[in-house]
Structure formats: C-alpha cells, structure tokens
N, C-alpha and C positions, 0 to 999 in steps of 0.2 A: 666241188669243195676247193677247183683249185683257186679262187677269189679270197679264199679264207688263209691261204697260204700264204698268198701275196702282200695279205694287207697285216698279217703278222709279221712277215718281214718287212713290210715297211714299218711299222713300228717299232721293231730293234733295230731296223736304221736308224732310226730318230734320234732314239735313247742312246744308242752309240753316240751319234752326233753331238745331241749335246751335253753328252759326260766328256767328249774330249774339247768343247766349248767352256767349259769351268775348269779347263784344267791350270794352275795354277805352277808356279816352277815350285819344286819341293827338294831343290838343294843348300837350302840354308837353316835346317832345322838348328845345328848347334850355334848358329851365330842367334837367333830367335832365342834361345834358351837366357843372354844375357839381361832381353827385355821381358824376359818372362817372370823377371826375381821382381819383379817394381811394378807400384800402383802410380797411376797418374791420372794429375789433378786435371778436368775436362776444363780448360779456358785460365790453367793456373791455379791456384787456392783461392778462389773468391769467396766473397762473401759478403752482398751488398750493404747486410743490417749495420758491418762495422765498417763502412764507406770504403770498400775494395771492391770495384767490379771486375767482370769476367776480364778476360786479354788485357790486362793492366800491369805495369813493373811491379805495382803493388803484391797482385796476385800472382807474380812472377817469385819476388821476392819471397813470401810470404813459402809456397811451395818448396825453395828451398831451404829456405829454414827448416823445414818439417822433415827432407828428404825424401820430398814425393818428385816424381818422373812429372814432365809436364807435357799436356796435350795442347796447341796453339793453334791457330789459323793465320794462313799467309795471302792476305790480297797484293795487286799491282795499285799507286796511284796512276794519274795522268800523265807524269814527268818520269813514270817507272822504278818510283821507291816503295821496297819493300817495306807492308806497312802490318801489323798484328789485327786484326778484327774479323769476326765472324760473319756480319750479315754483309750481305748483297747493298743495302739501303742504311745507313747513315740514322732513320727515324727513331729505330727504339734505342738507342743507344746514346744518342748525340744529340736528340730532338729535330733534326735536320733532314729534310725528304731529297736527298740526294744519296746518288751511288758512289762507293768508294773509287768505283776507277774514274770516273768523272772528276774527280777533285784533284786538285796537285798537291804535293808533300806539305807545301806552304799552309794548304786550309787547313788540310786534315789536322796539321802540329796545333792549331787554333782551338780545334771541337774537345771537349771535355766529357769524360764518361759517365754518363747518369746524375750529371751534377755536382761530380767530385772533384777533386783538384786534378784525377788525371788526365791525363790526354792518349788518345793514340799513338801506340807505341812503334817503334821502327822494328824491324827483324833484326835490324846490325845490334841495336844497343840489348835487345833482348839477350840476343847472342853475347854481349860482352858483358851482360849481368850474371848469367848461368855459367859463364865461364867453364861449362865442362862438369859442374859438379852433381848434376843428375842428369840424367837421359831424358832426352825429348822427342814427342813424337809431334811432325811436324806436315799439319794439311794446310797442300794447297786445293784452297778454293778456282772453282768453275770459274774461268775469264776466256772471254774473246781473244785474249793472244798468251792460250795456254804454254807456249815456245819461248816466249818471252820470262815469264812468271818461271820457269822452270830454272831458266840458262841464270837469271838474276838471284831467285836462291841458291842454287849450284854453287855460282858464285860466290856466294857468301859464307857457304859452308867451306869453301875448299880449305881454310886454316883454320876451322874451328876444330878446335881440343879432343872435343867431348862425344859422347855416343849421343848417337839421333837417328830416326828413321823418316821416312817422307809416308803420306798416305792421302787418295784423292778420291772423292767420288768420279772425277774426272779421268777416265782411260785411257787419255792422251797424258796426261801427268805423268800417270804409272808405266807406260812404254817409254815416254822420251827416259825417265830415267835408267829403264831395262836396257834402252838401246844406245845411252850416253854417258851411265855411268852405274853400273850394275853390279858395282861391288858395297853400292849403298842398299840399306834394306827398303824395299817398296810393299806398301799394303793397299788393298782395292778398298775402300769403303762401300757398301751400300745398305739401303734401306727401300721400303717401301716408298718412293717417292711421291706418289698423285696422295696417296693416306694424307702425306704430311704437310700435305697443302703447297709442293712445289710444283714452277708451270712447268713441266716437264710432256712432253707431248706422249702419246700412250705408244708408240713403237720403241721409244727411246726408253721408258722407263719400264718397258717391258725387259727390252736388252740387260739396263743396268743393276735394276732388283733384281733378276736373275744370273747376272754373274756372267752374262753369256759373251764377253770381251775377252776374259779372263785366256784364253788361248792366245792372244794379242798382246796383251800387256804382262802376262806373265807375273802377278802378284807373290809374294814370298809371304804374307799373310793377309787375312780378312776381316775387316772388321763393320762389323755389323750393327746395327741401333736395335737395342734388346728388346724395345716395344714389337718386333718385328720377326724375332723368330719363332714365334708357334707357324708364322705362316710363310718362312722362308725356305720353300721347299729344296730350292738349288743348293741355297747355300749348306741345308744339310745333307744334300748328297756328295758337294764338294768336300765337307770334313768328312764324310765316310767314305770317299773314293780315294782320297788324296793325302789323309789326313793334315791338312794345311794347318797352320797356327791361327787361335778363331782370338777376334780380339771385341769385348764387347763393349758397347757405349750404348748410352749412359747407366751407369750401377750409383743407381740412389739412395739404397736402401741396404741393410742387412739381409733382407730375405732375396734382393734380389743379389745379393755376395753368394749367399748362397747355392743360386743358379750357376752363377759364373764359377763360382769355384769348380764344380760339379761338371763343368762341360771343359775344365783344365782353359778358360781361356785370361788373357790379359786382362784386367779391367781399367777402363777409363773411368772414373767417379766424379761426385759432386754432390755437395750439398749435405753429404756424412761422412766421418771417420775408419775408412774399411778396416784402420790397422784394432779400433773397438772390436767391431765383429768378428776378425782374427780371432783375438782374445778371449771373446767370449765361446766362438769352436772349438780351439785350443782346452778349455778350458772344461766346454761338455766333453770333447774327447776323453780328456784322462778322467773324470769323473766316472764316465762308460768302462772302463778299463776293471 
C-alpha cells in the first residue's frame, strides 16, 4: 500500500503547487472597491448602427457623456506611438491586411474606422479627452517589445488626473508594472485562448487560461471572458482561495448582468444598457419585499 501513499502525496504536492501558482497579491481590496461602483463601456460606448465604432473619440466621447468607466486597448506603432485599437491585424476594422505595429503613426492617422469619419486614435488625445472624468481601465495588448509598450504608457499616465487601472493578457505587462510601478492597480486577463481562435501554442495557453503566472505577476484583480467560466476551473479556485476581485468581460445581455451581479464581479459591457437591468432588479426587489 505504500505506492498508494506516495502517489496521494504526490497529488497534494500538485494541488499545493498550483494553488500557490494562482496566487494573486490580495492587498488592495479597498483601493478595488473604488472601481467597483462603475460599469464600463467594452471599446468605449459604441455603436456602429449610429456610425461610432468601437476604440473611437467618438465612443470615447459618447461614454462620458453617459458616465460610464471606459474599457480601451493600447497597441505600439512602428515609430512607438501609443495608439487605441484592438486587433492585431488592421482588416476588420480599417479594410487593410496589415499589423498595427508594422505601420507608423503617419499611416495609421490616415486608416478610418469602418468607413466612418474616424480614425485611429492616440492614447495621449484619448487621455486628454477623458480628462479624469471617469475611470478607465486600460489593456495592454501582446507586443514583441512588451517593455517598451509598458515604459510608453507609464509614460503617459504619469500626469494624468484621473483614476485608471492597467490589464493584459500578457504576464509580462502585469509584472513590469508589479515590479516598476505597483502602486497602480494591475489585472491578469484571461480566457480560453485555442476556443477563441488565437495562435497561441498549447503550453503557453495552458499556463495562461489557467492563471498559472499569476505567482509572478502578482495581479490585484482578474478578469475573465464570461463565455469562459463554466470551464474555468483555476480561475474558480483562485476567487475561492484568494478571494481576488473577479472582473467579467464581455456582459451583453441582462441575464448575463445577472450572473455578474451574482458572482459580486466588475462588469465590462456592450451592446445594452446595464444601468436598464439595474432598474429593472431594483425594481423586482422591492416588489418581492
């Protein structure tokens, strides 16, 4: 029997191991609490039908007007200007089968979003549109000189106003900032990554959907792609080991408010009104009463 012993302690090795592999830093819950009062808009308040696309001043704009928190993405160009856009690839967005960091400041000011009058926006002007009047939360995208992309928003933040947090799928993002400037709040992203159709090689995406950096990078919250947690086993032992701040993306829908509400996490939205479904809970509430 003694083989049966061995191999059950090696399995509470394991589980040891990687429960302290998700461990996350869990000293900034009261600072968490101020982004916790606010929904934010997934790529600003878009809304193509009424010619605003996603990461536009337009749907920058438009977000604060409303007083929603805004969720953005931060690529590098060629010449290392921070620039607003979410994909990798230039095609669905700009009609142009090229990569953002491939391009210089010059092009990209040229490409126009979806046919509308905007263009790709810079981080600085973004920044000096929001002026501080709602919180941002601010991904940096995967880039081959993840050190650069970091040290250039850094940069950019160091006299901005306003409350912001940083968040990356990238686990080099979330360290350099743990490690260079950690009195800003940092979030791990992930998701199912091969599900979602990214090249992502199966070691690497086994690490990152399961959170297993998180010792290294020290996250102060997680946020997660809600298609993705019936099957995100890590990330639910991380909020019941740690209880970390769970932050979800993307909340489309009322029913899926609902979830989110229910699990106390943040919500990044799009496409509907959460502060409607508020109202309408609110409202079955006291009816129940």
């Amino acid at each position: 029997m003694g083989w049966i012993a061995w191999m059950a302690a090696g399995v509470l090795c394991l589980l040891l191991l990687w429960a302290l592999a998700i461990r996350p830093c869990r000293r900034r819950e009261e600072e968490m609490q101020r982004f916790a009062a606010q929904y934010y808009a997934h790529r600003g308040l878009h809304n193509e039908a009424e010619g605003i696309p996603e990461n536009s001043m337009g749907a920058f704009a438009r977000a604060v007007a409303e007083g929603y928190g805004i969720e953005l993405d931060v690529h590098l160009s060629r010449d290392g200007e921070a620039v607003v856009f979410h994909d990798d690839n230039l095609r669905r967005m700009c009609g142009v089968d090229a990569c953002v960091t491939d391009l210089s400041w010059a092009e990209l000011s040229k490409l126009h979003l979806r046919g509308t009058e905007y263009t790709i926006p810079r981080f600085s002007d973004v920044l000096a549109l929001v002026g501080g009047k709602v919180p941002l939360i601010i991904e940096l995208k995967f880039e081959r000189h993840a050190k650069k992309l970091c040290e250039t928003v850094n940069g950019l933040l160091a006299a901005y106003p306003g409350a912001y947090c940083i968040e990356s799928f990238d686990p080099r993002c979330v360290w350099w900032f743990r490690r260079h400037q950690c009195a800003i709040l940092r979030g791990q992203l992930a998701e199912s990554f091969r599900v979602h159709g990214m090249k992502l090689n199966r070691a690497l995406d086994f690490l990152l959907k399961n959170l297993l950096l998180n010792f290294w990078a020290l996250p102060d919250f997680v946020a997660y792609n809600m298609e993705d947690i019936h099957r995100a086993c890590s990330f639910r032992l991380c909020c019941w080991l740690y209880h970390v701040q769970k932050v979800f993306w993307v909340v489309r829908s009322p029913e899926q408010w609902m979830v989110a509400k229910g699990e106390q996490a943040i919500m990044i939205f799009e496409h509907f009104d959460p502060r409607t479904a508020e109202a309408a809970w609110e409202k079955a509430q006291q009816a129940a009463k």
